[in-house]
C-alpha positions as CSV (number, residue, x, y, z in Angstrom):
1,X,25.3,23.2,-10.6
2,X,26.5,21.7,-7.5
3,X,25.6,18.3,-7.0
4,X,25.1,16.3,-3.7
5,X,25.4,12.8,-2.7
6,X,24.3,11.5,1.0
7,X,25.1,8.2,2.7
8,X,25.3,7.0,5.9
9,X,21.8,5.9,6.2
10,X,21.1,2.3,8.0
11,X,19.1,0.7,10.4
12,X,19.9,1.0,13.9
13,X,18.2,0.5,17.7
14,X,16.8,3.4,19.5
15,X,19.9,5.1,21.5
16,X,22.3,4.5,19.4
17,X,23.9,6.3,16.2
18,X,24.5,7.0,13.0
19,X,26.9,9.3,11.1
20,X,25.7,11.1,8.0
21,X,27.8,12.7,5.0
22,X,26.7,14.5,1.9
23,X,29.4,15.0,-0.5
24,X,29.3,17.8,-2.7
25,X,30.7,18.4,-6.4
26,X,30.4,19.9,-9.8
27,X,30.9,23.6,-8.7
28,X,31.8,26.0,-5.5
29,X,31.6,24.6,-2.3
30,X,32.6,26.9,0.3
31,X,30.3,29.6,1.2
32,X,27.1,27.8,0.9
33,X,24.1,27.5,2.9
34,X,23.9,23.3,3.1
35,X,21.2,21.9,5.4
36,X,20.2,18.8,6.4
37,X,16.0,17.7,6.1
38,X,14.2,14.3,6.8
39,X,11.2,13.8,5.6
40,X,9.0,10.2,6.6
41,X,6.3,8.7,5.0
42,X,3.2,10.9,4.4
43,X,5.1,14.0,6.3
44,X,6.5,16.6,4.9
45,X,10.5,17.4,5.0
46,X,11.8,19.4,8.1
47,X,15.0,20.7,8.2
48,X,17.2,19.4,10.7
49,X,20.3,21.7,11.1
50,X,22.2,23.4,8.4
51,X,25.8,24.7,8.4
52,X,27.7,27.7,6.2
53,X,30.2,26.1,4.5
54,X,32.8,29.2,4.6
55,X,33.6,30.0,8.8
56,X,31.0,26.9,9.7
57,X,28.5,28.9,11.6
58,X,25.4,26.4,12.6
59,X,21.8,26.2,13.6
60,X,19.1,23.5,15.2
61,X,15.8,22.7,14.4
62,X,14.7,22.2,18.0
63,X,14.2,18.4,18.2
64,X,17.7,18.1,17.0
65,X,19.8,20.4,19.2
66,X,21.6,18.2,21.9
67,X,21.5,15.3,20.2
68,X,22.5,16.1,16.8
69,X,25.6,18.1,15.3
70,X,26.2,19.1,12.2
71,X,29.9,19.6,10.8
72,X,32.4,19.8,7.8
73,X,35.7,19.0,6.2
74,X,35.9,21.3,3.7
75,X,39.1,19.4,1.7
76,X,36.7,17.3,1.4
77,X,33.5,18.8,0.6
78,X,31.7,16.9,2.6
79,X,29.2,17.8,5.6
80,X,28.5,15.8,8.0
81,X,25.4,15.0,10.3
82,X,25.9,13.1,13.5
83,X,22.8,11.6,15.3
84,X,23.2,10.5,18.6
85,X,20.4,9.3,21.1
86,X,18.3,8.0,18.5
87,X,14.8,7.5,19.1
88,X,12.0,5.7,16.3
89,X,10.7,9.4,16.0
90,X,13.8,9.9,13.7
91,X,13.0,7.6,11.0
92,X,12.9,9.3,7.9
93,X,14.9,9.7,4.3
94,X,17.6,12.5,4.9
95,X,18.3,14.1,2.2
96,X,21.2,17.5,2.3
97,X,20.1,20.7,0.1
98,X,21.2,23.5,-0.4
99,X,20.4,27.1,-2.1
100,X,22.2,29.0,-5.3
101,X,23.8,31.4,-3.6
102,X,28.1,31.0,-3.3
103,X,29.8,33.5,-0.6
104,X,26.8,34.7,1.1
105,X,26.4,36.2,4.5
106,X,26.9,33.6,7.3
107,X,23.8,35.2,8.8
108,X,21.8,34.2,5.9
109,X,21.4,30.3,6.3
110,X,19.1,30.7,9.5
111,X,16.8,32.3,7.8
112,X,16.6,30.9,4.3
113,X,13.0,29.3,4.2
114,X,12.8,25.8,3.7
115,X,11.8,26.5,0.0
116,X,14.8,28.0,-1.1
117,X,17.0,24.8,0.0
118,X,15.7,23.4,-3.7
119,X,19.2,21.7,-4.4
120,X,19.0,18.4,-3.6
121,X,20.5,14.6,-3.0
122,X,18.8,11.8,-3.6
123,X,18.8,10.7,0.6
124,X,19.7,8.7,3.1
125,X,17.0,6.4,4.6
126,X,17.4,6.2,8.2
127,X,15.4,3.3,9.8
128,X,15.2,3.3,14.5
129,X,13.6,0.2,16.1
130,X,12.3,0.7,19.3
């Protein structure tokens, strides 16, 4: 199975920024659906923004679109999360999942509920001060 690893994580002031990587390995990594979720205390996880690891193709959760971008280098399996214009809002554990599938329709990733992403990392924690 493929396995992640995240880092990146740290404490910063609100406004300022943090970059993100989750390093995959142990099996196919191109043509994934790999997404990005937070989840603070007592909430549930959210997904953030999520990428297709084959042509790259992207999508936003809302609250992250503008401030956040997703990316990838895929010599080295890694995908990236940016966060820029943090705000305290955007404390949380972010963790990278992903689903089984390898080589599936770019199209696919958007719509993939939340549940499906049940691949995991072991996160990130992000910490904003105000």
């Amino acid at each position: 199975q493929l396995q992640l690893a995240e880092s990146g994580g740290g404490s910063v002031q609100a406004g300022g920024s943090l970059r993100l990587s989750c390093l995959a390995s142990g099996d196919t990594y191109r043509g994934r659906c790999i997404a990005w979720f937070r989840q603070a205390p007592g909430k549930g996880r959210e997904r953030v923004a999520g990428i297709y690891t084959g042509a790259g193709g992207s999508h936003y959760a809302d609250f992250a679109r503008g401030r956040f971008t997703i990316s990838q280098d895929n010599l080295k399996n890694t995908v990236y999360l940016l966060m820029n214009s943090l705000k305290p809002e955007d404390t949380a554990k972010y963790y990278c999942a992903t689903d089984g599938g390898i080589w599936v329709n770019e199209g696919v990733c958007p719509r993939r509920p939340d549940s499906q992403y049940n691949y995991w990392g072991q996160g990130t924690e992000v910490i904003v001060s105000s």
